[in-house]
C-alpha positions as CSV (number, residue, x, y, z in Angstrom):
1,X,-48.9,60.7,-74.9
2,X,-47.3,57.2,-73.7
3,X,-46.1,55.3,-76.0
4,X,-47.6,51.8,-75.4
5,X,-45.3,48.6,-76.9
6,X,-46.7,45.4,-78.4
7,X,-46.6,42.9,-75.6
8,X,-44.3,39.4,-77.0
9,X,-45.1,36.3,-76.1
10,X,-42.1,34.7,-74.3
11,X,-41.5,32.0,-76.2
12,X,-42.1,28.6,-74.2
13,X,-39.4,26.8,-72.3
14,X,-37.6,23.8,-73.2
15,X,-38.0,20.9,-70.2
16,X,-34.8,20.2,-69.8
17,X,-33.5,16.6,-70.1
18,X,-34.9,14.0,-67.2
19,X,-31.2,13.4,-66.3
20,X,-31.0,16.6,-65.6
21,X,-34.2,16.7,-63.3
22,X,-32.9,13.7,-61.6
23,X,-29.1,15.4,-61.3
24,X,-30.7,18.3,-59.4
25,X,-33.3,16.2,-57.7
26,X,-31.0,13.8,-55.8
27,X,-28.7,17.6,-53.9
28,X,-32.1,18.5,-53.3
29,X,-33.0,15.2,-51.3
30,X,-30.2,14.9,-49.7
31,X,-30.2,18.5,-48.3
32,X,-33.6,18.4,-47.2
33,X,-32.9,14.7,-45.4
34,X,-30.2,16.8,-44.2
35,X,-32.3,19.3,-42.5
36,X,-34.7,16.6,-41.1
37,X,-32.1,15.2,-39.7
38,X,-30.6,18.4,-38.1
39,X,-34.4,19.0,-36.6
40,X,-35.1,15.7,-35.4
41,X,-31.3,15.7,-33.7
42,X,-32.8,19.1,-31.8
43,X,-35.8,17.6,-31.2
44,X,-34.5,14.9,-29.2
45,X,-32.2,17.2,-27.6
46,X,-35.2,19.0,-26.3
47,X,-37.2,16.5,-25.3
48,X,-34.5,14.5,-23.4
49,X,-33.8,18.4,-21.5
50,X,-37.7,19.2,-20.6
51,X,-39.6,18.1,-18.0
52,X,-42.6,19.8,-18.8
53,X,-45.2,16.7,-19.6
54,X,-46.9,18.5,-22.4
55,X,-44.2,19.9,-24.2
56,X,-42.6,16.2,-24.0
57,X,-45.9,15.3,-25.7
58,X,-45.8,18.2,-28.0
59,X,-41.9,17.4,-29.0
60,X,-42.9,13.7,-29.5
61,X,-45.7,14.4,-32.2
62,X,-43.2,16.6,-33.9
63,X,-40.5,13.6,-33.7
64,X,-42.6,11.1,-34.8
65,X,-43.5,13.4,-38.0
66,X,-39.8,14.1,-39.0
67,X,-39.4,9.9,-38.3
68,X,-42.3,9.8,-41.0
69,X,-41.1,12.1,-43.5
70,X,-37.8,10.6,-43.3
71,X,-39.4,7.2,-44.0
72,X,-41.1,8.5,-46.9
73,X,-38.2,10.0,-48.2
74,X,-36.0,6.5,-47.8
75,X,-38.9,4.6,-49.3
76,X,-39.5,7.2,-52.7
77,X,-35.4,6.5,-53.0
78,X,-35.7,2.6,-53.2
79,X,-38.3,3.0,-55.3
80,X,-37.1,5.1,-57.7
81,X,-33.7,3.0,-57.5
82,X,-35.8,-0.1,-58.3
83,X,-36.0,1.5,-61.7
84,X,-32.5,1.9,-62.7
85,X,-31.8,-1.9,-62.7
């Protein structure tokens, strides 16, 4: 016969502290700006290397997202910098 065990309820977790939030938001930024960065430096790379007319215009839709996503990125940061003065 198995022996079945009351289930517990986990008891809910505490949100931690919004500095905390922000102290783990900001590594998180920058590393994925980071990363952006890194693929957009590739991207170039390849695009400056081919000579293949479609992959040029494949490579330059890719390059203008990563632009966009890095604009996006600078603008959320002044923004939320607005607030701390």
């Amino acid at each position: 016969m198995i022996n079945h065990l009351p289930l517990e309820t986990p008891e809910p977790t505490r949100q931690p502290p919004s500095q905390l939030l922000v102290a783990y938001s900001i590594p998180a930024r920058m590393e994925k700006r980071q990363k952006l960065l890194a693929d957009l430096a590739r991207h170039l790379t390849l695009r400056n290397l081919t000579t293949d007319e479609e992959a040029r215009a494949a490579i330059n839709e890719r390059v203008r997202d990563i632009e966009s996503r890095l604009a996006e990125m600078d603008q959320s940061a002044k923004s939320y910098h607005r607030g701390w003065s």
